[in-house]
C-alpha positions as CSV (number, residue, x, y, z in Angstrom):
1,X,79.9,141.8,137.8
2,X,81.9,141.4,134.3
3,X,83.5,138.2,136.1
4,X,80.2,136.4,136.3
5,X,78.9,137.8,133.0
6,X,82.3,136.2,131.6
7,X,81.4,132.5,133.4
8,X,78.2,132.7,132.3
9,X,79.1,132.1,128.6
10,X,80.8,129.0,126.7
11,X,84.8,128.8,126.2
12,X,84.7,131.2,123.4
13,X,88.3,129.6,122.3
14,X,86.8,126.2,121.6
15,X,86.7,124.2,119.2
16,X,90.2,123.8,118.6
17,X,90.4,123.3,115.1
18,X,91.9,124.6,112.0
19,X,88.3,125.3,110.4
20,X,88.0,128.7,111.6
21,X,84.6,130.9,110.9
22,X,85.8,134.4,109.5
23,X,85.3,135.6,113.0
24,X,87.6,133.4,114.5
25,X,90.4,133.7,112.3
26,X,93.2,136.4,113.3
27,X,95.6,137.7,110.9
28,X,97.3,136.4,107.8
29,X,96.3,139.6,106.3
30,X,99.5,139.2,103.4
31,X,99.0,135.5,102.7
32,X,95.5,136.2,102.3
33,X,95.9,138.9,99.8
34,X,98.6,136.6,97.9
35,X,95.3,134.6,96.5
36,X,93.3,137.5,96.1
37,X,96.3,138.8,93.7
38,X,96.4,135.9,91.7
39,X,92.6,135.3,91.5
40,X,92.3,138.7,89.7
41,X,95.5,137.7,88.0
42,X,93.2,134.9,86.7
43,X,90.0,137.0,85.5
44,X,92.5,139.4,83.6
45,X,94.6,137.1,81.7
46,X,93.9,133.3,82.5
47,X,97.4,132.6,84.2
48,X,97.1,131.1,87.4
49,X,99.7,131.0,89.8
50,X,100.1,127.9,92.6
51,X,101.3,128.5,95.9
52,X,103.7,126.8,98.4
53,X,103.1,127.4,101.8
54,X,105.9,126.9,104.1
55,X,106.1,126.4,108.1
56,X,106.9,124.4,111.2
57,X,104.0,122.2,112.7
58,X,101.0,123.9,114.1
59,X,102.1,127.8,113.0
60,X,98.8,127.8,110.9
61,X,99.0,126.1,107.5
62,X,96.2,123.6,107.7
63,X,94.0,127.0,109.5
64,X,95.7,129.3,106.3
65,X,94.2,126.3,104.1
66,X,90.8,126.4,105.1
67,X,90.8,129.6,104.6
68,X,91.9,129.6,101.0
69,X,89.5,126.8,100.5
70,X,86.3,129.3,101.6
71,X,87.7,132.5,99.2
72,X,88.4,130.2,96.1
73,X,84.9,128.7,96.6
74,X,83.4,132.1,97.1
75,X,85.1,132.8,93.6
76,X,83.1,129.9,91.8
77,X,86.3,127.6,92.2
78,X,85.8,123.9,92.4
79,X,88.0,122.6,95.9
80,X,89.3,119.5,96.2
81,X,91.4,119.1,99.3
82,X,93.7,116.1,100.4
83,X,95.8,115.4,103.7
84,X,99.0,113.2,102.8
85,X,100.0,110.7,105.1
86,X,103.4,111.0,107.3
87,X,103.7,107.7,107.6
88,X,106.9,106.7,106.1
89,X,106.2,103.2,105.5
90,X,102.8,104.3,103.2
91,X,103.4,105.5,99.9
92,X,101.8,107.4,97.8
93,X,99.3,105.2,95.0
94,X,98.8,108.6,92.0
95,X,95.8,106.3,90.5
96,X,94.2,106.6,94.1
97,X,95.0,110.2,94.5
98,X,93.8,111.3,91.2
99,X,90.5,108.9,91.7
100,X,89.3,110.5,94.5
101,X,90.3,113.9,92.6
102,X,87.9,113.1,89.8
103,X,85.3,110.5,92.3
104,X,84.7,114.3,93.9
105,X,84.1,116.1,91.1
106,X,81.6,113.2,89.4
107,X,79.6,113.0,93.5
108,X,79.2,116.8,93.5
109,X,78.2,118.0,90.2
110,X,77.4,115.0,88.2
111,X,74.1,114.9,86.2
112,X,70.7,114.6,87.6
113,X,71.9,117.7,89.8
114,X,74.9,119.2,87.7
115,X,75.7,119.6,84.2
116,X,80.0,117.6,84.5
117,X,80.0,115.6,81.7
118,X,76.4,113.3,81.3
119,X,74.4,110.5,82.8
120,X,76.3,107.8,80.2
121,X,80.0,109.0,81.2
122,X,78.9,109.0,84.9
123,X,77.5,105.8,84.8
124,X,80.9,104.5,83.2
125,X,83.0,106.5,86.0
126,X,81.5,104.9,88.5
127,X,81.3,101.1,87.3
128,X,84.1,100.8,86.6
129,X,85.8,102.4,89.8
130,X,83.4,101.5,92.2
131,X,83.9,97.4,92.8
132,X,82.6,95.9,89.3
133,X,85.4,98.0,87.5
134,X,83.4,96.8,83.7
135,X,81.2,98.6,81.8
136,X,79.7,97.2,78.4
137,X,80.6,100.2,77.0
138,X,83.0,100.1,74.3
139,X,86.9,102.2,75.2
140,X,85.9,105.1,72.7
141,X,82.7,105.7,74.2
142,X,84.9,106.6,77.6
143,X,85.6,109.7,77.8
144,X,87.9,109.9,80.7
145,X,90.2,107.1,79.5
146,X,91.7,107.2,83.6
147,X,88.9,104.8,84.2
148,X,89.7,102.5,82.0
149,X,93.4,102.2,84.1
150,X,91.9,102.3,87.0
151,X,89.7,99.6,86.7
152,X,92.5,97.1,84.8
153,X,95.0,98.0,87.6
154,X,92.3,96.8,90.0
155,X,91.8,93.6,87.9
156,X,95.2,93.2,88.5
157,X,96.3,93.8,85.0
158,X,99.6,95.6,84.4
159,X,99.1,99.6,83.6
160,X,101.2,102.7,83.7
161,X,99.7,105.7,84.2
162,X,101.6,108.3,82.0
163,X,101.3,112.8,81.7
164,X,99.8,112.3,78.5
165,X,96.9,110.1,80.1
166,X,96.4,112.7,82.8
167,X,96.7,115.8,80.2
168,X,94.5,114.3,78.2
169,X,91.7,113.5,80.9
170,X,92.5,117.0,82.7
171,X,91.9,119.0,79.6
172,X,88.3,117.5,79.3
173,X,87.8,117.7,82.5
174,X,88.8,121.4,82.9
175,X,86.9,122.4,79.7
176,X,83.5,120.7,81.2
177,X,84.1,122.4,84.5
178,X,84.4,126.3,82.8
179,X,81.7,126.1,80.4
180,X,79.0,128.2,80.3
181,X,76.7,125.5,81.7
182,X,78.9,124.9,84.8
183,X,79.6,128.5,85.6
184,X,82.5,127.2,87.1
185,X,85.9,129.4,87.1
186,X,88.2,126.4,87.6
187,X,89.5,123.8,89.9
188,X,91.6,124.1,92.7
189,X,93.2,121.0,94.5
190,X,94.8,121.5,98.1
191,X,97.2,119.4,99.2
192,X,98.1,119.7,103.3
193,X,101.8,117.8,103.9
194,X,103.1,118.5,100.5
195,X,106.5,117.6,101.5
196,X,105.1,114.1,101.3
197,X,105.1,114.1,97.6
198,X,108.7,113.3,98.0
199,X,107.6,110.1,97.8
200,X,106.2,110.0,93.9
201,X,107.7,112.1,91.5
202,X,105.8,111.4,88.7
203,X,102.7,112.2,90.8
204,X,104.5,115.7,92.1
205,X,105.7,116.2,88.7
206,X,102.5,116.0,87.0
207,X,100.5,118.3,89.2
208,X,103.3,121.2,88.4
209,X,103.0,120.5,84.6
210,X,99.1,120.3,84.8
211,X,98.8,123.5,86.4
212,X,101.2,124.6,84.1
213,X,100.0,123.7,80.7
214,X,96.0,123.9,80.9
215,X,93.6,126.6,82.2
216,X,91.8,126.9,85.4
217,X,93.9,124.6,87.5
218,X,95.7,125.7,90.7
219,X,97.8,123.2,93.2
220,X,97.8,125.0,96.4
221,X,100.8,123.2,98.6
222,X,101.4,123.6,102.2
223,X,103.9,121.5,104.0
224,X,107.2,121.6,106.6
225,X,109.9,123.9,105.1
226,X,112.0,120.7,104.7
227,X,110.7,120.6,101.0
228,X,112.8,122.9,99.9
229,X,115.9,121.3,100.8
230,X,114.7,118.6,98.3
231,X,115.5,118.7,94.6
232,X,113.0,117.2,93.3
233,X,110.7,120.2,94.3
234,X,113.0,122.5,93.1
235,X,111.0,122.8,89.5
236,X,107.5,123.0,91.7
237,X,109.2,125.7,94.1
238,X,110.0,127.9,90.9
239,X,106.9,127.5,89.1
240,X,104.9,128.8,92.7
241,X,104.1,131.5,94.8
242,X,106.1,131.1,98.2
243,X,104.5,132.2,101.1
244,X,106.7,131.4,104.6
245,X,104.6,131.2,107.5
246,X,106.0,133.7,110.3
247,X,105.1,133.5,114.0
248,X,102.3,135.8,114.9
249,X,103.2,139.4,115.5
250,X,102.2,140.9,119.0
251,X,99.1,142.7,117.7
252,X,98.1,139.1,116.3
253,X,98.7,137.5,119.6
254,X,96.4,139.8,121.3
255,X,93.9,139.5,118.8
256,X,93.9,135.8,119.4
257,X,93.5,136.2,123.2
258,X,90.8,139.0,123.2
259,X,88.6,138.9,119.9
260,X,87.0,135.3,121.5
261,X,85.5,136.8,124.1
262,X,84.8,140.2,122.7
263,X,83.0,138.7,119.8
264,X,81.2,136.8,122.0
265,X,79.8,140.3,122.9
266,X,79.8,140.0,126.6
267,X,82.5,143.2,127.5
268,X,84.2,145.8,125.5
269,X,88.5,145.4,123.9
270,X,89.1,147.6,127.2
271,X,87.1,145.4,129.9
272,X,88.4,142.3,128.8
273,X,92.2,143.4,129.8
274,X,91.1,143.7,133.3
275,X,90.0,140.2,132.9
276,X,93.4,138.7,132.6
277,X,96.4,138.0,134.5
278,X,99.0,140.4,133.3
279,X,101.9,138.4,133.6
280,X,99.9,135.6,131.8
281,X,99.5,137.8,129.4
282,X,103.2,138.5,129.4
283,X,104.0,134.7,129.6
284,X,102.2,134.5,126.4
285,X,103.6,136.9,124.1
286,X,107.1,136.0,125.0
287,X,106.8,132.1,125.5
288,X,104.2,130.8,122.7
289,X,106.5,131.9,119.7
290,X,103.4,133.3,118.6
291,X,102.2,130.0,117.2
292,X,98.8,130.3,117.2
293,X,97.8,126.6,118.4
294,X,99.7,127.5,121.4
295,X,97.8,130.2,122.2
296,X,94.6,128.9,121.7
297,X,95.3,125.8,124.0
298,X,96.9,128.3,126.9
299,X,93.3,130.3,126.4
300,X,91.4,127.8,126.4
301,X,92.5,126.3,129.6
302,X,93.1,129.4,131.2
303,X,89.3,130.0,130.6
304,X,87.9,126.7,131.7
305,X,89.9,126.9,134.9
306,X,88.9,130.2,135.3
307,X,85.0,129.3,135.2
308,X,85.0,126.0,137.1
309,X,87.1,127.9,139.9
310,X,84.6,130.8,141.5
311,X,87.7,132.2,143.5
312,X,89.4,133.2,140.6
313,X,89.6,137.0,140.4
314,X,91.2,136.7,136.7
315,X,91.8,134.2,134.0
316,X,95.6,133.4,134.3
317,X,98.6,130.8,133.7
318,X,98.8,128.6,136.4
319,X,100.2,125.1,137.5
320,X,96.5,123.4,137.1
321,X,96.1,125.3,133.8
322,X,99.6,123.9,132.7
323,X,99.3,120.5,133.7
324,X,96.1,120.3,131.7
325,X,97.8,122.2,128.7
326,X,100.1,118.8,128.8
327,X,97.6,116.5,128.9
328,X,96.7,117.9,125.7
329,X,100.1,118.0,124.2
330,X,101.0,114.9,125.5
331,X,98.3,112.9,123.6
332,X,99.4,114.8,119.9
333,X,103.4,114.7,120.9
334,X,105.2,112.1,122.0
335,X,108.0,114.2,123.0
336,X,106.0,116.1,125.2
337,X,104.2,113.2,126.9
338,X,107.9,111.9,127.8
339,X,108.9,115.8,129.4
340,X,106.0,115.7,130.9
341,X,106.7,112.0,132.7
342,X,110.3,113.4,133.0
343,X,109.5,116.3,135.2
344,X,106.9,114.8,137.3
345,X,109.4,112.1,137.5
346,X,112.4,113.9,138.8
347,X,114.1,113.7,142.6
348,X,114.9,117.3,143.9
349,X,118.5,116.9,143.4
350,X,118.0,116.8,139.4
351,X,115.0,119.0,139.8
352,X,118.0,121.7,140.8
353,X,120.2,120.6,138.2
354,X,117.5,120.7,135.7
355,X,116.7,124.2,137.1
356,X,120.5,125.1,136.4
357,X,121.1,123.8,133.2
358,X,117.3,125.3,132.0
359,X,117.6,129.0,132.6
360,X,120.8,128.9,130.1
361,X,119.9,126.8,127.2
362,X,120.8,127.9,124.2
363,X,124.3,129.1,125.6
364,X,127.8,127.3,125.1
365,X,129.0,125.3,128.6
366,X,131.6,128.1,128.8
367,X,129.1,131.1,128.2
368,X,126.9,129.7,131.3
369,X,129.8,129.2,133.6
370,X,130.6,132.5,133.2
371,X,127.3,134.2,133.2
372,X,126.9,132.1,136.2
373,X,130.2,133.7,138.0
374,X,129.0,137.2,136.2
375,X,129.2,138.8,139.9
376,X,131.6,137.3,141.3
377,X,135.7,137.6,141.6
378,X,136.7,135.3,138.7
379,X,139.8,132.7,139.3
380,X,141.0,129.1,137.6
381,X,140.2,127.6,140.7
382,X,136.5,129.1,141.1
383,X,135.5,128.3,137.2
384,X,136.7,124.9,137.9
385,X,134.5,124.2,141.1
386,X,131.7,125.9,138.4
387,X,132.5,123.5,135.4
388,X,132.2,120.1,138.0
389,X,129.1,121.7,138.9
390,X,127.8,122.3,135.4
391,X,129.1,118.7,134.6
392,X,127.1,117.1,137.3
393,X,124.3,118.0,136.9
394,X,124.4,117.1,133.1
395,X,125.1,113.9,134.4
396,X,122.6,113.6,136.8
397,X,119.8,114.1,134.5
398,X,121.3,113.2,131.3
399,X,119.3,110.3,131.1
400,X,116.4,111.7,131.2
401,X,116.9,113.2,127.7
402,X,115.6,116.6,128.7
403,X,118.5,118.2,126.9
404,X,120.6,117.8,123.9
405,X,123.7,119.1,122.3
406,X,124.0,121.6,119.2
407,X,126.4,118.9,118.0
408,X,124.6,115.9,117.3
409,X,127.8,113.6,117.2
410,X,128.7,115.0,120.2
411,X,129.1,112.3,123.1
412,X,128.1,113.3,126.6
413,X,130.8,111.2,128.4
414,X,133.2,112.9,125.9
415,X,133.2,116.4,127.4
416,X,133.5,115.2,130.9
417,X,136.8,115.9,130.9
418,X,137.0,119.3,128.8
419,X,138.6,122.1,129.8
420,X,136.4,125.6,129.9
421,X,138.0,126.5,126.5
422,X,136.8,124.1,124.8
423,X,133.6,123.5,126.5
424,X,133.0,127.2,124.6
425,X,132.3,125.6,121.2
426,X,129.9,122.8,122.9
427,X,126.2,124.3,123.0
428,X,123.1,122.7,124.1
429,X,119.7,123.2,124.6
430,X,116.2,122.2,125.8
431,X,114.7,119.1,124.1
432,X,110.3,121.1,124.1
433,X,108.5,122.9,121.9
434,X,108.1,126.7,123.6
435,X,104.8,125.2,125.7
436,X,107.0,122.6,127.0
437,X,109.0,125.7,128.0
438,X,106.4,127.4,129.8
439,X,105.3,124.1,131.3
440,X,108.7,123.7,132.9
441,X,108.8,127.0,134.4
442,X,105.3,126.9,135.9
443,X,105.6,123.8,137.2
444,X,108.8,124.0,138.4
445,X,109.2,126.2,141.4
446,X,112.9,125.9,141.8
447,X,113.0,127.0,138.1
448,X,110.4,129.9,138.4
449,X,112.6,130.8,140.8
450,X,115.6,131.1,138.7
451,X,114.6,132.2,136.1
452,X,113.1,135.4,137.9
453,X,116.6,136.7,139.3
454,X,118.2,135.8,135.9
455,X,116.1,138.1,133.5
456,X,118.3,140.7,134.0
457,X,121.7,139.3,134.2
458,X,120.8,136.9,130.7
459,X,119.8,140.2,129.2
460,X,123.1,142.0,130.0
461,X,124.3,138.7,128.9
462,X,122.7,138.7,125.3
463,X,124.2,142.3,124.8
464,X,127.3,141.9,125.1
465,X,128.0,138.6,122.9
466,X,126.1,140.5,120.1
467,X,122.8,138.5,120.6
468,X,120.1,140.8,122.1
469,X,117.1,140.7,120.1
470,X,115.1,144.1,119.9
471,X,113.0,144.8,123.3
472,X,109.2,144.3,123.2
473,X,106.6,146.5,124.0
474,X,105.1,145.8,126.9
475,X,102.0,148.1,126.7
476,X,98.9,146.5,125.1
């Protein structure tokens, strides 16, 4: 009966997209109150504080964005938001940037509706940045001198933009925003892939001394954590609140499996565990890395096989479910589009040595000969026949780049002849992301297989070279 209740309802786990209702969105309970802290920060003393948001791809920054976006609007914040290009071939133009900074502000509260500025200076804005770029007015008549730049540069006539140009128009701009007419508290511009300012440091360097120097502006930054292996972010990074974006706890992880379907109101916290798989359930908390795109791509699937398949006694992680997971992956990664072609690709014979070489990555050569030969009589002569084997079946899928070395200047012809000593110092590991992972050991019977009768031994493994994380609880 709760089976056909759940099928008769839409995948509660779509949309996938970072623009989460308040409902949808699962944790992030800290980074949250970090904006909350300096938004009262704000009302008591005028400082604001900007913030740098750290983490790998799809852990939740664009979603932790969004977010931020909704709670400094519901504090009478103005938002501008802005999604850099990773292109490495297109740079970054600061009198575009700041035009469609100021463009905003001029569409959404300009006169007749708003009170930003008056009907003369918006009629100046947008002449003279909107294709005429002339106005008959006269320079001092302009209040926001940027538009005067903007629309020389355009007319192809040489012009620097300098700090003082931006200070200058900032400070009006900021003072119309908070008056008493606006009832406005200040502006806030987001910038999603802020490592990308790497690529204009006058640009980067006048957003940090903007926010520093005038009242009611915030620069809210979220990016790879490669940015702060750059210097020239080093004054930005000092100046901001860090926040480093962690994987999702367990708790979290449940959350973001169970709240879909419970908020959709069709069964109970309880009732919806007996719903699931529980290995799936498993496979989830100890394969997605708690990324919470991962998750909601594994539930959504699971789910939509679940109701177009009226066998199915429980939603669950299974080959179909995978294979359509890919599909997904494979059109935002290119890597995993070529693991995917890879393993649907492969002979059995490398299907066994990719099974072999899989259920120890992350270990040295040596480490997984040994673990390997862990129950058996250990002589020169048996840890050679293991090594050739290990060898072998590097070579035989090798060119399948499934798998690459902890060294990158390592060679893989050159250890073809290395002893077991010094294969110890060469580690390697598997090329995926931790769906790719999963992927593999779904689809992959061989590798299922494996991977089952190793749990164990890699565990006792993991102790006793000092590597053992701390166990998990299982009950949930």
């Amino acid at each position: 009966m709760l089976l056909n209740k759940l099928r008769e309802i839409s995948n509660p786990y779509q949309p996938i997209t970072a623009r989460l209702t308040d409902k949808q969105f699962v944790g992030r309970e800290d980074e949250k109150q970090t904006l909350f802290n300096i938004l009262s920060e704000y009302r008591r003393s005028s400082n604001l504080s900007n913030i740098l948001i750290s983490g790998e791809k799809t852990i939740g920054k664009s979603t932790l964005l969004h977010q931020y976006n909704k709670i400094l609007q519901s504090h009478n914040f103005f938002v501008f938001e802005v999604e850099l290009s990773r292109d490495p071939n297109q740079e970054i133009d600061p009198f575009e940037l700041i035009k469609s900074v100021i463009d905003y502000l001029f569409e959404k509260l300009a006169p007749p509706e708003g009170y930003f500025f008056d009907v003369l200076q918006s009629e100046i804005w947008f002449s003279l940045t909107s294709n005429q770029y002339k106005h008959d007015s006269n320079f001092l008549d302009r209040r926001i001198k940027f538009a005067t730049k903007y629309a020389n540069k355009k007319k192809r006539v040489e012009e620097n933009l300098t700090y003082q140009d931006l200070f200058n128009d900032f400070s009006l701009i900021l003072d119309e925003l908070i008056s008493k007419d606006m009832d406005i508290e200040g502006l806030a511009i987001i910038v999603d892939e802020f490592q990308e300012l790497h690529k204009n440091s006058f640009l980067l360097e006048s957003l940090r001394k903007l926010s520093d120097e005038l009242t009611g502006l915030i620069i809210i930054g979220a990016g790879l954590p490669s940015f702060y292996d750059m210097p020239i972010f080093e004054k930005f990074i000092r100046s901001a609140k860090p926040i480093i974006l962690k994987p999702m706890d367990r708790d979290e992880i449940l959350d973001l499996i169970f709240n879909p379907i419970e908020k959709a109101g069709v069964c109970t916290r309880h009732e919806i565990k007996s719903c699931f798989n529980f290995q799936s359930i498993m496979d989830i908390l100890h394969r997605s890395s708690g990324n919470p795109l991962h998750i909601n791509i594994l539930c959504s699937n699971m789910f939509d096989y679940f109701k177009k398949n009226s066998s199915s006694k429980y939603l669950e992680i299974n080959r179909p479910v995978m294979e359509n997971v890919m599909k997904y992956y494979s059109m935002i990664s290119t890597k995993s589009h070529r693991i995917n072609r890879s393993l649907e690709s492969c002979r059995k014979d490398q299907l066994k040595s990719f099974s072999l070489l899989f259920k120890y990555e992350g270990f040295s050569i040596k480490s997984t000969i040994l673990l390997d030969l862990a129950f058996n009589k250990l002589d020169k002569d048996t840890e050679e026949i293991k090594r050739k084997e290990f060898i072998d079946s590097f070579k035989n899928i090798w060119d399948l780049d499934l798998f690459e070395f902890k060294d990158k200047d390592i060679k893989f012809e050159n250890i073809q002849t290395y002893n077991i000593d010094r294969l110890s110092q060469i580690e390697y590991k598997f090329v995926g992301n931790p769906i790719d992972k999963l992927y593999a050991v779904v689809s992959n019977i061989l590798c299922k297989f494996f991977l089952f009768n190793f749990f164990k031994e890699r565990q006792i493994f993991l102790y006793f070279s000092n590597r053992v994380r701390s166990p998990m609880n299982f009950h949930f």
